[in-house]
C-alpha positions in Angstrom: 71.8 115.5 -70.9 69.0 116.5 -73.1 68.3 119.9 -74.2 65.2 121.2 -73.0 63.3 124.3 -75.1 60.1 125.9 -74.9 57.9 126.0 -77.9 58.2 129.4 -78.7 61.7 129.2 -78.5 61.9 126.2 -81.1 59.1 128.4 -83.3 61.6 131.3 -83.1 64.9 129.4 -83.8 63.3 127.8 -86.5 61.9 131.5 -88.2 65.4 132.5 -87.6 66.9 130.1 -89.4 65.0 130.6 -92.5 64.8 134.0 -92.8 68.9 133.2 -92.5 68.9 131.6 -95.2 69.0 133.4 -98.6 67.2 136.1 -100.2 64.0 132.9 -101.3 63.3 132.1 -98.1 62.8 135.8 -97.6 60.6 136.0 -100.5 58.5 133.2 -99.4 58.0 134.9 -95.7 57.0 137.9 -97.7 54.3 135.8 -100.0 53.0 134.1 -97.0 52.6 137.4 -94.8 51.1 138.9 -98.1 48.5 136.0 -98.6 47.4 135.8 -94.5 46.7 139.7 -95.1 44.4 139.2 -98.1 42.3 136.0 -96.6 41.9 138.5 -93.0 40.8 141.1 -95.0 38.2 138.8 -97.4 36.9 137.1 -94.5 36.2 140.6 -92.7 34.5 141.5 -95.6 32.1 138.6 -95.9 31.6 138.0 -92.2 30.4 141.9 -91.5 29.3 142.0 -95.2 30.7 145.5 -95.3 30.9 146.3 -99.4 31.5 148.8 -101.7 28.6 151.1 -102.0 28.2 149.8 -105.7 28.4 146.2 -104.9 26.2 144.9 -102.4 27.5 141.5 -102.3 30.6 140.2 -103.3 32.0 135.9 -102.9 34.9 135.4 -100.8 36.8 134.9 -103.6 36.0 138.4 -105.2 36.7 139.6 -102.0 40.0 137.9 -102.2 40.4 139.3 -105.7 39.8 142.7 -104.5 42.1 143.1 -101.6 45.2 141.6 -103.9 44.8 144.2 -106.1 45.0 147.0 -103.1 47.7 145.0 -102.1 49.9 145.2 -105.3 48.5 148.4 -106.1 47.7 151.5 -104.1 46.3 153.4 -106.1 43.1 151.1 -106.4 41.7 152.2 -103.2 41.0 155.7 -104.6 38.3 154.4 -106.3 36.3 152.8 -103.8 33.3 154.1 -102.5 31.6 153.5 -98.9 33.6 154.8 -95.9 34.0 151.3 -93.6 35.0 149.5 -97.3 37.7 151.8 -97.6 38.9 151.7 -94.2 39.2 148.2 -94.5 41.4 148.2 -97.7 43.1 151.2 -96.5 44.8 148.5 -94.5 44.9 146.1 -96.7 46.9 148.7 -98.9 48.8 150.1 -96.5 50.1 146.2 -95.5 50.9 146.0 -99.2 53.1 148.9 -99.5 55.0 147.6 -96.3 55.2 144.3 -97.8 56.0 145.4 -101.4 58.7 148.1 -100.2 60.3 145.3 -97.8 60.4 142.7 -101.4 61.8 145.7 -103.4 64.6 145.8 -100.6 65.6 142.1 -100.8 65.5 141.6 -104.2 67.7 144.8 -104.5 69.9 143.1 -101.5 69.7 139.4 -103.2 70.8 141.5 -107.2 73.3 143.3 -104.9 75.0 139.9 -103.6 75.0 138.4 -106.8 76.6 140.8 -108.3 79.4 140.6 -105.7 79.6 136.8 -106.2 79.9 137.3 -109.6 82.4 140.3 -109.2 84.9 137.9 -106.7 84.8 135.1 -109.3 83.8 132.1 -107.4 81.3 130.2 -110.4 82.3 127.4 -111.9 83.8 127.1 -115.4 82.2 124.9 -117.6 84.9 125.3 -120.4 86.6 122.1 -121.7 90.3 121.7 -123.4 91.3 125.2 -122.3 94.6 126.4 -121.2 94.5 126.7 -117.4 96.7 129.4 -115.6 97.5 128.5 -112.1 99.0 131.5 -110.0 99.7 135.4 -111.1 103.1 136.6 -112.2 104.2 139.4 -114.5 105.1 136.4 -116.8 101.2 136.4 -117.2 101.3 139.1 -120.0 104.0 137.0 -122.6 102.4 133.7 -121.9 98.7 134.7 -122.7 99.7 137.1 -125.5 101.7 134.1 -126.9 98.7 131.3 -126.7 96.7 134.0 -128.3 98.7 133.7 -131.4 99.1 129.6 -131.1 94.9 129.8 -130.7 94.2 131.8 -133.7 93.0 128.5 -135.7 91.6 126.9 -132.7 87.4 127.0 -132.9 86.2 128.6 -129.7 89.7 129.0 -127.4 89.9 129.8 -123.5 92.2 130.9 -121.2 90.8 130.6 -117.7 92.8 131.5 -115.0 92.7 131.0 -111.5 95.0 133.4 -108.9 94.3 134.7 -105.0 93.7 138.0 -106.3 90.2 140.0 -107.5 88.7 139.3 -110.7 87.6 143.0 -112.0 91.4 143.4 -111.2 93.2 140.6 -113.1 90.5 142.5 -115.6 91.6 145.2 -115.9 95.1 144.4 -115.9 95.1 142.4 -118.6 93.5 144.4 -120.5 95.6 147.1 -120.0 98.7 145.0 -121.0 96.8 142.9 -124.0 94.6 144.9 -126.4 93.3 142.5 -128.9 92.5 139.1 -127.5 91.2 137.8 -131.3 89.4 134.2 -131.2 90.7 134.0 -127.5 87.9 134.8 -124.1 90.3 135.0 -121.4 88.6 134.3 -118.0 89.1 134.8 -114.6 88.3 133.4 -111.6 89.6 134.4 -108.0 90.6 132.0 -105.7 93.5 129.6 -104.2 95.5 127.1 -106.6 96.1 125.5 -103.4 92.6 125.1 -102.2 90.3 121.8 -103.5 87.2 123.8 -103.2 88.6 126.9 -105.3 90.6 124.5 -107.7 87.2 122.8 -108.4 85.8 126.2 -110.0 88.5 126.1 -112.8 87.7 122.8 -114.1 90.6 121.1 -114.2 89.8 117.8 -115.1 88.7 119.4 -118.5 91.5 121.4 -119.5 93.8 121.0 -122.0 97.1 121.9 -120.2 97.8 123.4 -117.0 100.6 126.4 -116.3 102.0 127.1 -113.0 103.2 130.3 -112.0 105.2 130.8 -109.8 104.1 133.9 -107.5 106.7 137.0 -106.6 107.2 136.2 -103.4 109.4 134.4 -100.5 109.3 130.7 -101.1 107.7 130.3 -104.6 108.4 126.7 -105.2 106.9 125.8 -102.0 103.3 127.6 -103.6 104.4 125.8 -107.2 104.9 122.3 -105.7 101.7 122.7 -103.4 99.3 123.5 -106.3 100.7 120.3 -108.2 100.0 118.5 -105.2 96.3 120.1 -105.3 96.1 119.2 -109.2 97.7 115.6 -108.9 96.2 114.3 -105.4 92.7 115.8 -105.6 90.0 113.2 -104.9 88.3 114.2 -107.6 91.1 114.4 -110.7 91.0 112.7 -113.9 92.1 108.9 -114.4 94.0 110.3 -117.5 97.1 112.0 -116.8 97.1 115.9 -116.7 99.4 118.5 -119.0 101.3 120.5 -116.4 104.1 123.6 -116.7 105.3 124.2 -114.0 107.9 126.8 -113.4 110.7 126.1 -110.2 113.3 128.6 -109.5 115.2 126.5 -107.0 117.2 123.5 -108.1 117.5 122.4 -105.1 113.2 122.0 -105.1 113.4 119.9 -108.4 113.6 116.3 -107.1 110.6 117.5 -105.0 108.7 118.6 -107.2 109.1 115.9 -109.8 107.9 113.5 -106.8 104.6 115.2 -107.0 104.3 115.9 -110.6 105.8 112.1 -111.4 105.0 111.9 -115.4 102.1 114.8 -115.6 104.7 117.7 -115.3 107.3 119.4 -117.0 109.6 121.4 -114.9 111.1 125.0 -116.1 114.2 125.3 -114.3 114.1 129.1 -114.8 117.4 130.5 -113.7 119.3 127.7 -115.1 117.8 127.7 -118.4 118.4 131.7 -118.4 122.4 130.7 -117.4 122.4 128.3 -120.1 121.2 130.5 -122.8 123.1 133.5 -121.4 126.1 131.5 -121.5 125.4 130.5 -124.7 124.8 133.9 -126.0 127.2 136.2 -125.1 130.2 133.9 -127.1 127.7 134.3 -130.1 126.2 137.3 -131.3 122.3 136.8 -132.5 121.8 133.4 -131.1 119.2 135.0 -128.5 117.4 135.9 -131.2 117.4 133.0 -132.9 116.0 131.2 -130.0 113.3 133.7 -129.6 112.2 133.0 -133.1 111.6 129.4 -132.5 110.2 130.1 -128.9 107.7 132.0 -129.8 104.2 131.5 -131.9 104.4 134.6 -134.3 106.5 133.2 -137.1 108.1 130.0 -137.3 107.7 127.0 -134.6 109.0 123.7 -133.7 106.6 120.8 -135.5 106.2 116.9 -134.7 105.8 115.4 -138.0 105.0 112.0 -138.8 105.2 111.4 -142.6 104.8 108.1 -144.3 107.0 109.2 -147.5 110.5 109.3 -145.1 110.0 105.7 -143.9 113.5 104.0 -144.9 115.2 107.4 -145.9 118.1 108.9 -143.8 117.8 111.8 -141.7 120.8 113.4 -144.1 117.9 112.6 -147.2 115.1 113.4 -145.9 116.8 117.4 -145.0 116.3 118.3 -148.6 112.7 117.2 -149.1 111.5 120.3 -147.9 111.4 122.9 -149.4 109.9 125.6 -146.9 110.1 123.6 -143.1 113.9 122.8 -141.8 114.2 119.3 -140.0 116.6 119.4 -137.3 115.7 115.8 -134.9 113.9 113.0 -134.8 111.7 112.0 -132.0 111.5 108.2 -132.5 108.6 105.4 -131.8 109.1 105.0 -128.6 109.3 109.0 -127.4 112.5 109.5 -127.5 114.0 113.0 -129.1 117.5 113.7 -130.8 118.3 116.8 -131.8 121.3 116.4 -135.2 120.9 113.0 -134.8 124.0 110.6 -136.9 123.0 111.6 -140.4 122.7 108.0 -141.7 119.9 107.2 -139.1 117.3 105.5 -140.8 113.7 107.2 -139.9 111.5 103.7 -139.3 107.6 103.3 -139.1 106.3 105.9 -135.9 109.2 108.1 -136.0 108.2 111.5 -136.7 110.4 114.5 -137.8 111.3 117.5 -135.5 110.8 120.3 -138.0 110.9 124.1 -137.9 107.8 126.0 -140.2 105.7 128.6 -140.5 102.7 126.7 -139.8 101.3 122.8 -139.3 100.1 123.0 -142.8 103.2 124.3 -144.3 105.2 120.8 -143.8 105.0 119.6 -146.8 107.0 117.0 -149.0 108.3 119.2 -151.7 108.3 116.5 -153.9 111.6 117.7 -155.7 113.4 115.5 -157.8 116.2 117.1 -159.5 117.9 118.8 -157.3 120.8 120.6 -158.0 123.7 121.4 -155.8 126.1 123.8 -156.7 129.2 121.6 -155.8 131.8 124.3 -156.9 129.9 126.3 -154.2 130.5 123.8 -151.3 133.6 124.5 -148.8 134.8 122.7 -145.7 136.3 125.3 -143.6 138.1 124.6 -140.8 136.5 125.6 -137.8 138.0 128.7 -135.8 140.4 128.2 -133.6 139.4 128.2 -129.6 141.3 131.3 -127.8 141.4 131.9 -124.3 138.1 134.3 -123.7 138.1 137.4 -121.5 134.3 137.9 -120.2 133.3 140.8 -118.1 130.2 140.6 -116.4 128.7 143.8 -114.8 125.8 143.6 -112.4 125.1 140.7 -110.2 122.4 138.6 -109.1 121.2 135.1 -108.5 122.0 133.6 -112.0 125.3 134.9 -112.1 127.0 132.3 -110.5 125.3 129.2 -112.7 126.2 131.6 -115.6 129.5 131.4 -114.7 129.6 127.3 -114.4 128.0 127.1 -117.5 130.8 128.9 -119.5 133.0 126.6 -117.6 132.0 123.9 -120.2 132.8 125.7 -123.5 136.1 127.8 -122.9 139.5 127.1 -122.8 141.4 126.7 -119.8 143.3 129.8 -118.5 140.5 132.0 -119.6 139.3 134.6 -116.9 135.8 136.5 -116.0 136.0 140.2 -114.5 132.6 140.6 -112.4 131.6 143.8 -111.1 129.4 145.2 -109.0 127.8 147.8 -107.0 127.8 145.5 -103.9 130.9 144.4 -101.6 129.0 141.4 -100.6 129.3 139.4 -103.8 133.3 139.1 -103.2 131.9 136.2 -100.7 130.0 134.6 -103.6 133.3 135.1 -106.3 136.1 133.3 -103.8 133.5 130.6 -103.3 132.8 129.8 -107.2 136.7 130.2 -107.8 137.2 126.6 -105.7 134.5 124.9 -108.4 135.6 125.7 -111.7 138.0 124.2 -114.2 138.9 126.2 -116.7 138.4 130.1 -115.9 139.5 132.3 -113.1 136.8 134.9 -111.7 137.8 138.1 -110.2 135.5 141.0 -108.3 135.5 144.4 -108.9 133.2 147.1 -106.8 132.0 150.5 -108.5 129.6 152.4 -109.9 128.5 150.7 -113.3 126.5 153.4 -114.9 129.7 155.9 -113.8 131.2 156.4 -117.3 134.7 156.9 -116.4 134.9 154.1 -114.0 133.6 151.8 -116.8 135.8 153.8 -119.8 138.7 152.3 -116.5 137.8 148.8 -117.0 139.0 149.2 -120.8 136.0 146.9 -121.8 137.8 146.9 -125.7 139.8 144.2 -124.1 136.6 141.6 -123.5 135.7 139.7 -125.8 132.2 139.1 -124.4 130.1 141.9 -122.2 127.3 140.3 -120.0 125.3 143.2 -118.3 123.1 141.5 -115.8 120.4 143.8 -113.3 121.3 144.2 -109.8 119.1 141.7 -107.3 119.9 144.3 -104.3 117.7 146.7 -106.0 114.2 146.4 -105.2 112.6 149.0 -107.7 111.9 147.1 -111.2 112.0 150.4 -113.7 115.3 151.7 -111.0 117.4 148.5 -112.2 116.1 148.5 -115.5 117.3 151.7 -116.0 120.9 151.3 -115.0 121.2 148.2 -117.5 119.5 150.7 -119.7 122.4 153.8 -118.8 125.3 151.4 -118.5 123.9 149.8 -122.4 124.1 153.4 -123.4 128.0 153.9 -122.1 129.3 150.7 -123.7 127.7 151.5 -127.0 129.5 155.1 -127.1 132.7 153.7 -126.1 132.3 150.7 -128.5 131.8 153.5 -131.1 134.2 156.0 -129.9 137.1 152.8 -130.0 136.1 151.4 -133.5 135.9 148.2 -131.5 132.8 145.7 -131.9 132.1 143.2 -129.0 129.1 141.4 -128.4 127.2 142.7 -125.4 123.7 140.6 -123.4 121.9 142.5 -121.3 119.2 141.3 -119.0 115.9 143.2 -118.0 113.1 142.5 -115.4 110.4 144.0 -117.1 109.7 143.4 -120.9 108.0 146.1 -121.2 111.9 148.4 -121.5 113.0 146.2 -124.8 111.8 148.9 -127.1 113.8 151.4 -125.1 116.6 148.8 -125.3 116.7 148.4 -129.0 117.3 152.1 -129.2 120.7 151.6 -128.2 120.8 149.2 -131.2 121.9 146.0 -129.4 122.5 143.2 -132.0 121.0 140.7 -128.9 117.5 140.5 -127.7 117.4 141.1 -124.3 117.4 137.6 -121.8 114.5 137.5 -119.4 111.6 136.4 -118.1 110.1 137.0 -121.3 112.4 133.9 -122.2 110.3 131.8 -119.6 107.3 132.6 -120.5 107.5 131.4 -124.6 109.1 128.0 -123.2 106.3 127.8 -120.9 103.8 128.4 -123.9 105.2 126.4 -125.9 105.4 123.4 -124.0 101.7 123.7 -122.8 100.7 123.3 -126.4 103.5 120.5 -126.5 105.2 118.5 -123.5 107.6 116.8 -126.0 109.3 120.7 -127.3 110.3 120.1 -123.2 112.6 117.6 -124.5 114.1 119.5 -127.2 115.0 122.5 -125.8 116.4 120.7 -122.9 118.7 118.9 -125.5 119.7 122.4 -127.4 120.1 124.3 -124.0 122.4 122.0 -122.7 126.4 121.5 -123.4 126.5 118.2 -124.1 125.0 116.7 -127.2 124.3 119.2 -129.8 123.4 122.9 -129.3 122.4 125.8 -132.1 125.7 127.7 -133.3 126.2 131.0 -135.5 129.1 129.9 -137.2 130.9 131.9 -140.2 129.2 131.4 -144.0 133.3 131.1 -145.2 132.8 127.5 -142.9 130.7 126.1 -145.8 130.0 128.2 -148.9 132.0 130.1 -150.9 132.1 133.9 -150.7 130.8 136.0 -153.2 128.5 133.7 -155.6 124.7 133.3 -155.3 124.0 129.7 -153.5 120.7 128.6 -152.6 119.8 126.9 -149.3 119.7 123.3 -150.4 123.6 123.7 -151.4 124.0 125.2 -147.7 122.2 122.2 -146.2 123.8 119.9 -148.3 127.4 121.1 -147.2 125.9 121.4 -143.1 125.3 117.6 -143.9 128.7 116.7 -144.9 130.0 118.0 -142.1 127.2 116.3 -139.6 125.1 119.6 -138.8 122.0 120.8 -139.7 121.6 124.5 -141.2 118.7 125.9 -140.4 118.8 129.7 -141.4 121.7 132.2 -141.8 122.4 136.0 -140.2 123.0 138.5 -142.1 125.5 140.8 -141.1 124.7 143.8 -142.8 121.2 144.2 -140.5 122.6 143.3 -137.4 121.4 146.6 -136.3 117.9 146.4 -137.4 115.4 145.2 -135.1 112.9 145.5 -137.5 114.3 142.7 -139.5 115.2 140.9 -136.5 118.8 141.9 -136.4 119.7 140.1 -139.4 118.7 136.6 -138.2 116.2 134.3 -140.8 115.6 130.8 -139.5 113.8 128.4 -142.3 114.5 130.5 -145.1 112.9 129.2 -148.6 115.0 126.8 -150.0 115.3 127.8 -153.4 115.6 131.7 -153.3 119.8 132.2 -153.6 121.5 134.0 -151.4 125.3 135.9 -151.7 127.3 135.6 -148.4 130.1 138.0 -147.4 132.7 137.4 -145.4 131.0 138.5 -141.9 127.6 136.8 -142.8 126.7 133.6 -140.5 125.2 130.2 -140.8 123.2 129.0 -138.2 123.6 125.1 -137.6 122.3 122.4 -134.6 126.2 120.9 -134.3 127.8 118.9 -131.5 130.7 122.1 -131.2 
């Protein structure tokens, strides 16, 4: 049936609509009204041939003339003369001030929204090979902090970063967190990861690498997985394949999320690369911060080197070539990386170097030579022997059970973990894991752990490795950060008290309590998310330092050790590092620094740890110092 309107309906629905839509159309209504009111008012004027008393005859275009400027001005009229005249562009004036008042108003109102579109964030980007941020996360703070220092010798770097949240707010907060953003403009844009339309805004079909965040909330992977799908499937991506880091906290999600991110994305398993490293840790003192130093950009990094000069050497010669960068892999022709690979593998055209520097420009053929190694310096220790490990862990949450499997792989059978906690319920989770391990034997314990004489009762002297982790069941961030914090405190006296040394890992929420941490002078840095968010940055500048951590986080293959100096250098006589490599080599591992036992205390010389040390400059081991080697055990 055909809709049937009267004119003057259609003429109304049709002014409606304009003056609907947008502060031009308004100004154009405004122009037209302005110009009907002028012609009336010149025609009047030439048809009754009423003038100023002064003029006797003015054109219609004068008289056009003259009634614009009463129009934009009122304060012309006070100088006309001839009562009828004035009357007429009294009027016109008065019709000008309505109309000019009214344009003031929506040009105010047009500013106004503008503003507010501006303020929400919802323009495009027109950036090109920046880092894109996906999502909002207190790991925000470390990651951008961290691509600040990898951008310093970019020209012209960008973050832009794209979260459901308000712009002046993301703002402020980072600003509050990050004081000194150098080269680096950090923009931000408000508006869903998982929406086409607000994905669009942060360009990215021009970025250099995406990062994922995954959000605080119930469900994270499911918002993770989504905005790869969003990136991935978009009609309107890229025919070249995409950079994504992407972070999944359920391993369960993994073979999902790999179906949507195919070859574009590397996954950050985040709990079980914190189990790993955790497990890792606590059975060697410092390692944490050894994996810090190479995680982060302030200091040395990982490097892909390719370097014509190796072609046809072995991997074993070509780890004295340097003088100031430490090789420790190859990552051959055709992708593949291995970390302490055989040390007669011949490096062939393509292959390039995995090698640890201060810089890109620092890896550099020494071009040595005569090399001398101090052979009356070289040893071959024996290893130490494997004992039967006692580890208590105190505090519980999710990661405590993969933690747990992970040390599974590396200690002797008959060895036992002590957990406890605050909460009865994680008895359930204890009796489950017992039915899944090989080697150890976990029992539960409920108290207090910040109670100093029910911890002073678990006679922690005993343990050879202290795990503190924070309590899941606690919802306040700074309330469970504080009773690792107290608890820290307690073990530290008693460690004191006891003239006993054990190694203790403790693990924080928020970053932001390591200084107060440190005051307690713990020899580890402190595992957390922190952790996750320099592998995240790292392998957005990188997607192949994906594979190498993978390799060095896991217990197979080869993994980073802190193994005693006595294993392959004399005591007591100045070596420099080429001898110390050179006896690594014999024994098929790769030194790459040494710890110092003597600052293990120190924070401000990172606890004693140097990884890539200078070659050359000697160095007089005691009996506690360590060598840090990539070795299969």
């Amino acid at each position: 049936m055909k809709q049937s309107a009267t004119f003057k309906e259609k003429l109304k629905y049709a002014f409606d609509n304009t003056m609907t839509s947008g502060t031009l159309s308004l100004i154009i209504w405004l122009g037209i009204l302005s110009v009907i009111v002028v012609v009336i008012a010149a025609v009047v004027v030439v048809i009754t041939g009423i003038t100023p008393v002064d003029n006797p005859k003015i054109s219609f275009f004068e008289a056009c003339w003259q009634s614009m400027m009463r129009a934009m001005d009122s304060g012309t009229v006070a100088g006309d003369a001839g009562w009828k005249f004035r009357f007429i562009m009294l009027i016109v004036t008065l019709g000008g001030i309505f109309i000019l008042s009214t344009l003031i108003g929506v040009l105010t109102s047009g500013i106004q929204t503008k503003i507010e579109e501006l303020r929400k964030g919802k323009s495009k980007v027109l950036e090109t090979n920046h880092t894109l941020i996906l999502g909002w996360s207190t790991k925000i703070f470390s990651i951008i902090s961290e691509l600040i220092v990898a951008n310093e010798n970019q020209k012209r770097p960008r973050i832009v970063i794209l979260a459901y949240k308000d712009k002046i707010e993301m703002e402020d907060e980072i600003k509050s967190h990050i004081k000194n953003t150098k080269k680096t403009k950090i923009i931000c844009r408000s508006g869903s990861p998982l929406n086409l339309h607000d994905l669009e805004i942060a360009n990215p079909n021009f970025a250099r690498s995406i990062i994922i965040l995954s959000p605080e909330n119930e469900n994270p992977d499911t918002y993770v997985i989504k905005s790869m799908l969003a990136v991935t499937n978009n009609p309107k991506r890229k025919q070249e394949n995409y950079h994504i880091v992407a972070e999944i906290k359920e391993k369960s999600n993994i073979e999902a999320a790999m179906l949507v991110g195919k070859n574009e994305a590397e996954l950050v398993l985040s709990p079980d690369i914190l189990a790993r490293v955790t497990a890792q840790t606590c059975r060697q003192s410092g390692l944490s911060v050894v994996y810090t130093e190479l995680l982060d950009f302030d200091g040395v990094e990982i490097y892909f080197s390719e370097e014509p000069k190796l072609v046809g050497k072995t991997f074993k010669e070509a780890l004295l070539m340097y003088e100031d960068s430490a090789i420790m892999g190859i990552q051959f022709a055709n992708k593949k990386v291995t970390v302490n690979p055989p040390m007669d593998t011949v490096i062939k055209q393509g292959d390039k170097i995995i090698v640890i520097s201060e810089d890109d420009d620092t890896i550099v053929l020494s071009g040595k030579t005569n090399i001398t190694i101090n052979e009356g310096a070289i040893k071959v220790g024996t290893p130490e022997p494997k004992i039967i490990e006692q580890t208590l862990i105190i505090g519980w949450n999710e990661k405590g059970t993969s933690i747990i499997k992970e040390m599974d792989n590396y200690v002797l059978e008959g060895s036992t973990v002590q957990v406890v906690s605050e909460t009865e319920s994680t008895k359930q989770e204890i009796d489950e894991l017992n039915n899944k391990l090989k080697k150890q034997k976990v029992s539960f314990l409920q108290g207090n752990i910040i109670d100093r004489e029910f911890l002073e009762s678990l006679n922690v002297e005993k343990f050879n490795h202290i795990i503190i982790l924070y309590n899941s069941h606690i919802e306040d961030v700074q309330e469970a950060d504080a009773k690792t914090l107290i608890c820290l405190l307690h073990l530290r006296n008693i460690s004191q008290i006891k003239n006993v040394d054990f190694s203790i890992v403790s693990e924080m929420i928020d970053i932001r309590n390591k200084e107060l941490a440190e005051v307690t002078k713990v020899d580890d840095f402190i595992i957390g998310d922190k952790l996750i968010s320099l592998l995240m940055s790292q392998v957005s500048e990188n997607k192949y330092l994906k594979l190498v951590f993978d390799d060095l986080f896991d217990a197979d293959g080869s993994e980073i050790y802190v193994k005693p100096a006595s294993q392959f250098i004399q005591l007591g006589i100045d070596v420099d590092f080429y001898t110390v490599t050179e006896s690594a080599a014999r024994q098929n591992q790769v030194a790459i620094g040494y710890k110092i036992h003597a600052l293990q205390h120190d924070s401000d010389k990172g606890y004693g740890v140097i990884v890539d040390p200078k070659k050359s400059d000697k160095i007089n081991f005691t009996e506690k110092d360590k060598i840090i080697v990539i070795a299969e055990d």
